[in-house]
ZAGULUM-782664 format. One line per field, with one value per residue (C-alpha): x, y, z; residue in one letter. Coordinates in nm, 2 decimals, padded with zeros to 4 digits. Layout:
<gukols>
xx: (X,...)
yy: (Y,...)
zz: (Z,...)
code: (a,...)
</gukols>
This chain:
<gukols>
xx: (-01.13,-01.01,-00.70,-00.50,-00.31,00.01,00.02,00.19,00.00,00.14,00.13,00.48,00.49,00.19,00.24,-00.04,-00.31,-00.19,-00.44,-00.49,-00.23,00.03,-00.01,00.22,00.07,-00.12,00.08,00.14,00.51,00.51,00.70,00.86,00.71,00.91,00.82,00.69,00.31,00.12,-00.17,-00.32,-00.66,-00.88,-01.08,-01.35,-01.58,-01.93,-02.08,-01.86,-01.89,-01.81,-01.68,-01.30,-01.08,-00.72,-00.56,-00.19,00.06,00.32,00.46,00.83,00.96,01.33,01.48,01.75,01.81,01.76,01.93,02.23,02.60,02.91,03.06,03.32,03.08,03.06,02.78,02.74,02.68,03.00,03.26,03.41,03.10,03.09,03.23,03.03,02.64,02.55,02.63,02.45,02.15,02.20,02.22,01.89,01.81,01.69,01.47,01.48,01.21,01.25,01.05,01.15,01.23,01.33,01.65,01.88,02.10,02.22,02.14,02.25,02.08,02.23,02.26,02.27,02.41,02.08,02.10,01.64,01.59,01.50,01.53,01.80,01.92,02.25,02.30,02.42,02.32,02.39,02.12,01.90,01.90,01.71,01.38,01.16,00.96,00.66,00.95,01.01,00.72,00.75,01.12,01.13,01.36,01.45,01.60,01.72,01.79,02.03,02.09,02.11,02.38,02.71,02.66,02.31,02.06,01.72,01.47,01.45,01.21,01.31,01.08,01.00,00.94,00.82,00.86,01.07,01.18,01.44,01.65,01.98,02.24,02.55,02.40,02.75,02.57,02.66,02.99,03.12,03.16,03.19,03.16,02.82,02.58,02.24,02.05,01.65,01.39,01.20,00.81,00.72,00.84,01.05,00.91,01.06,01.03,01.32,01.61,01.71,02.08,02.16,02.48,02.72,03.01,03.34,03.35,03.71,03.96,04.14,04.27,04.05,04.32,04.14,03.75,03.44,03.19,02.83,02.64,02.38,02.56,02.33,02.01,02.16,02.16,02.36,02.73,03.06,03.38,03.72,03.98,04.29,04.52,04.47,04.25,04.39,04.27,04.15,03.89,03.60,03.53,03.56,03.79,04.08,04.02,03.66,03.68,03.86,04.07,03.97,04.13,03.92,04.14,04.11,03.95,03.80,03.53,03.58,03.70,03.45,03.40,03.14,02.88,02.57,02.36,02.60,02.61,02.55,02.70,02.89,03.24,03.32,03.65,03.82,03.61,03.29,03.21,03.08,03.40,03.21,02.98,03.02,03.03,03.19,03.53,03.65,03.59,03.47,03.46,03.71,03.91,03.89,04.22,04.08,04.05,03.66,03.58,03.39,03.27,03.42,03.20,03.42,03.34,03.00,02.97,03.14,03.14,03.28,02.95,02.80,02.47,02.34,02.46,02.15,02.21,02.58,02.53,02.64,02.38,02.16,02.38,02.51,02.23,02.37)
yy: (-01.77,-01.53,-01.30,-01.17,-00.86,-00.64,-00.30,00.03,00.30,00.50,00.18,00.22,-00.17,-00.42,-00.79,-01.04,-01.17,-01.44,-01.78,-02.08,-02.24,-01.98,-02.16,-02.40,-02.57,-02.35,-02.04,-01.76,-01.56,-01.23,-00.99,-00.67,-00.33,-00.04,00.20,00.26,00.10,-00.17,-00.21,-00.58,-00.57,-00.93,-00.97,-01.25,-01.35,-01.27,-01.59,-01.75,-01.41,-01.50,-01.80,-01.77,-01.59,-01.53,-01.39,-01.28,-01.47,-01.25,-00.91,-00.86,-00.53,-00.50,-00.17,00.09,00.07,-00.31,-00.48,-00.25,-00.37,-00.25,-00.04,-00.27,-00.57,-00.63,-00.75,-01.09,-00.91,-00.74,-00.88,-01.06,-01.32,-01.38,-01.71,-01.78,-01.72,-02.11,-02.11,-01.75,-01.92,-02.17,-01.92,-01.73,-01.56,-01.72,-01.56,-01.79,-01.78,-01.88,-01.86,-01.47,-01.35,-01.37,-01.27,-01.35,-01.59,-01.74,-02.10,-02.31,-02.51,-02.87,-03.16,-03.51,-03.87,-03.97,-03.63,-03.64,-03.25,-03.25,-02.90,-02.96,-02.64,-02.64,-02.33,-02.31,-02.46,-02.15,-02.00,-02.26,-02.44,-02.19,-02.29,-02.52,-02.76,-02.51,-02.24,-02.44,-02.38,-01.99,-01.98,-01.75,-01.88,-01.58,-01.65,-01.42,-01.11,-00.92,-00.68,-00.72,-00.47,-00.39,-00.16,-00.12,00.02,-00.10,-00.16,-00.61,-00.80,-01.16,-01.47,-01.64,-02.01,-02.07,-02.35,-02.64,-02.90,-02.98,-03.31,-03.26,-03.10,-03.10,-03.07,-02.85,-02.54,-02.35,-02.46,-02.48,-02.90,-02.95,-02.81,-02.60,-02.75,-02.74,-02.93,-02.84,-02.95,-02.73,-02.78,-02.67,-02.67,-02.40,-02.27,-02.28,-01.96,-01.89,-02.10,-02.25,-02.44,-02.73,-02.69,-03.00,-03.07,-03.17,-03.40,-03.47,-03.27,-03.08,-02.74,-02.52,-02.33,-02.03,-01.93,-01.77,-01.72,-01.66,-01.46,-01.26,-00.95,-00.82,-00.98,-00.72,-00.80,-01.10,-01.05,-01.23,-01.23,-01.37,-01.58,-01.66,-01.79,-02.14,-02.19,-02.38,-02.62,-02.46,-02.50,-02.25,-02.30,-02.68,-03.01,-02.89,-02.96,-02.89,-02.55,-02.42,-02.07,-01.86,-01.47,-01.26,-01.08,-00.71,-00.74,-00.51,-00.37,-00.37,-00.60,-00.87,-00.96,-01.13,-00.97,-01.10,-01.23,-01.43,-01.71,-02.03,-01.93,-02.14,-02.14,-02.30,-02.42,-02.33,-02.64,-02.48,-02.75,-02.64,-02.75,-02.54,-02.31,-01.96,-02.03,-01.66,-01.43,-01.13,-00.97,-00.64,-00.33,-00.24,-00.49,-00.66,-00.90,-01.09,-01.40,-01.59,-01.97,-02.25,-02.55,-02.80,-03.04,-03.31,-03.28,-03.23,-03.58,-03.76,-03.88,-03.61,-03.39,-03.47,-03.54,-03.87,-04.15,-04.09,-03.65,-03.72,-03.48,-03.81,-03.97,-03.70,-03.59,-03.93,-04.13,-04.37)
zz: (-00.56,-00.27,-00.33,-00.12,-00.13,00.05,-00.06,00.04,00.13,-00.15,-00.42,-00.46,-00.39,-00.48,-00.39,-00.47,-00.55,-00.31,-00.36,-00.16,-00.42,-00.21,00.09,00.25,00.58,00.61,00.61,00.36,00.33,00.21,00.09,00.25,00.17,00.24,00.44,00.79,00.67,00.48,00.38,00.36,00.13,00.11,-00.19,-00.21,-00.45,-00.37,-00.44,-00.15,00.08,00.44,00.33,00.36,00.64,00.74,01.07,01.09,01.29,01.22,01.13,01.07,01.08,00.91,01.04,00.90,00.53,00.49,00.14,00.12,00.11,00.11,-00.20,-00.27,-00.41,-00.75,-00.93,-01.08,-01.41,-01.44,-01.62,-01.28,-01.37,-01.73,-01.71,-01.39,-01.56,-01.49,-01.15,-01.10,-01.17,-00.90,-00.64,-00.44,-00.18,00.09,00.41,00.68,00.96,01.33,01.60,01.69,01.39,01.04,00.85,00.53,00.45,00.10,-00.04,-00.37,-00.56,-00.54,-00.83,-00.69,-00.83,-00.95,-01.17,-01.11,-01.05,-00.68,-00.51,-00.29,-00.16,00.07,00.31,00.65,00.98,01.17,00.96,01.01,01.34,01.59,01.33,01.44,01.19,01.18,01.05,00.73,00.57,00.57,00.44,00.09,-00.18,-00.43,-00.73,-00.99,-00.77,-00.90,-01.18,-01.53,-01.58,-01.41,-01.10,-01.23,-01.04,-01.20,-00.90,-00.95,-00.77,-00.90,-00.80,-00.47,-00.43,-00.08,00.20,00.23,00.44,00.63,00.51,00.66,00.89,01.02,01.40,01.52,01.67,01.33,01.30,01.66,01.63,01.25,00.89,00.91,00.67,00.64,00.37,00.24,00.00,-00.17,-00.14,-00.43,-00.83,-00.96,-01.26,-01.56,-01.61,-01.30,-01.53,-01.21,-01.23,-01.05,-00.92,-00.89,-00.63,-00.57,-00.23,-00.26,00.04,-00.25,-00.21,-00.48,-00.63,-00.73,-00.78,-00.69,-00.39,-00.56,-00.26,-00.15,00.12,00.36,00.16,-00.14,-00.51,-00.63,-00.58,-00.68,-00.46,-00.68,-00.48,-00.70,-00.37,-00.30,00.00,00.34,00.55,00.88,01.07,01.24,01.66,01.64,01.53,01.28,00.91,00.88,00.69,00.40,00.47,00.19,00.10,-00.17,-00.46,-00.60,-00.94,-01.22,-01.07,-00.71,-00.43,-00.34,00.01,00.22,00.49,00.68,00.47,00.28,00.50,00.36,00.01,-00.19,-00.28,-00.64,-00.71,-01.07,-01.25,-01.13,-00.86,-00.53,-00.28,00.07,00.26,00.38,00.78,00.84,00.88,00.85,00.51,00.49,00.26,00.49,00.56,00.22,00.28,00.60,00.53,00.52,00.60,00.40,00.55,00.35,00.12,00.19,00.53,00.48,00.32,00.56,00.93,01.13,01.21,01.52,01.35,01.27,01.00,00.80,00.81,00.64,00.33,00.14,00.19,-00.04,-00.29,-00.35,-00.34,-00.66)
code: (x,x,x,x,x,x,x,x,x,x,x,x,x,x,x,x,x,x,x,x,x,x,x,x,x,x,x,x,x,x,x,x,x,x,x,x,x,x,x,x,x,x,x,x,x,x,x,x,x,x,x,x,x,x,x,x,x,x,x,x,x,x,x,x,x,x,x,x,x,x,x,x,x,x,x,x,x,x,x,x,x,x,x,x,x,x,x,x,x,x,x,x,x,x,x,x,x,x,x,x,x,x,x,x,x,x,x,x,x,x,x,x,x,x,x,x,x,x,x,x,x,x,x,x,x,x,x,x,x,x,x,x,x,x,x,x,x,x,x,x,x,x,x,x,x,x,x,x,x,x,x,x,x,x,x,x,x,x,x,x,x,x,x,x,x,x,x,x,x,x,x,x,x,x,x,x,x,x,x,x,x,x,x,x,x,x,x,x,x,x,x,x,x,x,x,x,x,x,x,x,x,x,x,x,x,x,x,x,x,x,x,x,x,x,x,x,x,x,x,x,x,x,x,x,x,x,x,x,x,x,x,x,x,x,x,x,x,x,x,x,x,x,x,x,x,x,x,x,x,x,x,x,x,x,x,x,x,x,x,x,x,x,x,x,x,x,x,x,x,x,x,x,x,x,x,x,x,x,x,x,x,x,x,x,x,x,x,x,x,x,x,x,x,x,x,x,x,x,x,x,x,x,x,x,x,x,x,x,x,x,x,x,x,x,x,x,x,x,x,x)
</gukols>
């Protein structure tokens, strides 16, 4: 019956009751307050008083003017994503926790063969592999983050599932010896509440004429970034053909790029089919034409990672 509670000093921010059914091996995630304080209040029943305890294992401390990117985004509610709303809902948030720190990357929510609802989420192993097996269980999942207008500017919290496990990965140092994959399972349901998506995939090497990147810049609301060049086969630090090539278009309401934070993203080809995962490049608000790199799926699912036979991405999405 013990709640717990994060709260600014000025209750500008509340988060809680947290209850035993919030935590995962033993550990609870949390989310940021804003501001240079908090304020953590512990509320137990006094029928079980002195009962119950807690002790933190960790503060982080996100400095600057966290959650901002770059002018040139555009949000998935403008018109840029109107044809895109399925696959929005595939798309979170994800804070990912190692064993000095914690920061943002994006992940999607992943159909599989057997079509039974599992909460595969695909990212990438750059964002992933300095976390240790503890780490897992504190990783946030945030889905609908984003705003329900065009360039809105409506304060959104959206909803955090929390902890996961690790499955799969492509084992390349983040990208330096293959495609860049990382594959989790959520621990717990996602409400139904969240309208979650389950993405599907396209595993075959074909050259996605034009589409979208569905993304999450610097940990900002949900963004979409429009390619309508066909995509080349490149590669990132490592063996040649691991990556797709991808340059972003001008479109209505701005120019969508990527930034940090976007890592791990997916890129869906014109039959709305994820085809790869953000490993990096050059895109920026200012330099909006450089081009940005996608581990491909096809690679993913085959044998050219470095990881193990059983860690080919096949192996989960492809079960049947």
């Amino acid at each position: 019956g013990a709640q717990l509670h994060v709260v600014a000093p000025d209750h500008s921010a509340w988060y809680g009751g947290y209850t035993a059914a919030h935590v995962r091996d033993g550990l609870l995630s949390t989310d940021l307050i804003t501001g240079p304080a908090c304020v953590i209040e512990y509320h137990e029943p006094a029928a079980v008083r002195g009962e119950g305890s807690f002790s933190m294992h960790r503060l982080a401390h996100a400095y600057g003017t966290a959650a901002l990117s770059g002018a040139c985004e555009v949000d998935v509610a403008c018109s840029e994503g109107n044809n895109w709303q399925d696959q929005v809902r595939s798309v979170m948030r994800m804070r990912v926790v190692d064993p000095v720190g914690v920061g943002f990357c994006t992940g999607v929510l992943m159909n599989n063969s057997a079509q039974d609802c599992k909460g595969y989420v695909l990212t990438a192993n750059h964002c992933t592999m300095d976390s240790n097996t503890g780490n897992f269980s504190s990783y946030q999942f945030r889905w609908n983050y984003q705003q329900s207008v065009c360039d809105g500017t409506a304060n959104v919290s959206g909803f955090n599932v929390v902890g996961c496990t690790r499955r799969a990965d492509s084992n390349d140092t983040g990208g330096e010896d293959g495609s860049d994959f990382t594959l989790v399972e959520l621990s717990a349901a996602i409400p139904a509440s969240v309208n979650p998506y389950w993405a599907g995939f396209d595993a075959n090497n074909t050259a996605p004429a034009n589409g979208v990147c569905i993304h999450h810049p610097d940990g900002d609301y949900k963004k979409i970034s429009t390619f309508t060049s066909t995509a080349q086969s490149s590669s990132w630090q490592g063996p040649s053909g691991t990556h797709w090539r991808v340059t972003w278009a001008a479109t209505t309401n701005g120019h969508g790029v990527t930034e940090g934070g976007s890592s791990g993203s997916p890129l869906f080809n014109a039959a709305k089919r994820v085809v790869g995962t953000l490993t990096g490049g050059g895109s920026f608000c200012d330099t909006p034409t450089q081009p940005d790199y996608f581990g491909k799926m096809s690679f993913h699912f085959g044998s050219g990672n470095p990881n193990i036979a059983a860690e080919e991405l096949k192996n989960w999405l492809a079960p049947v």
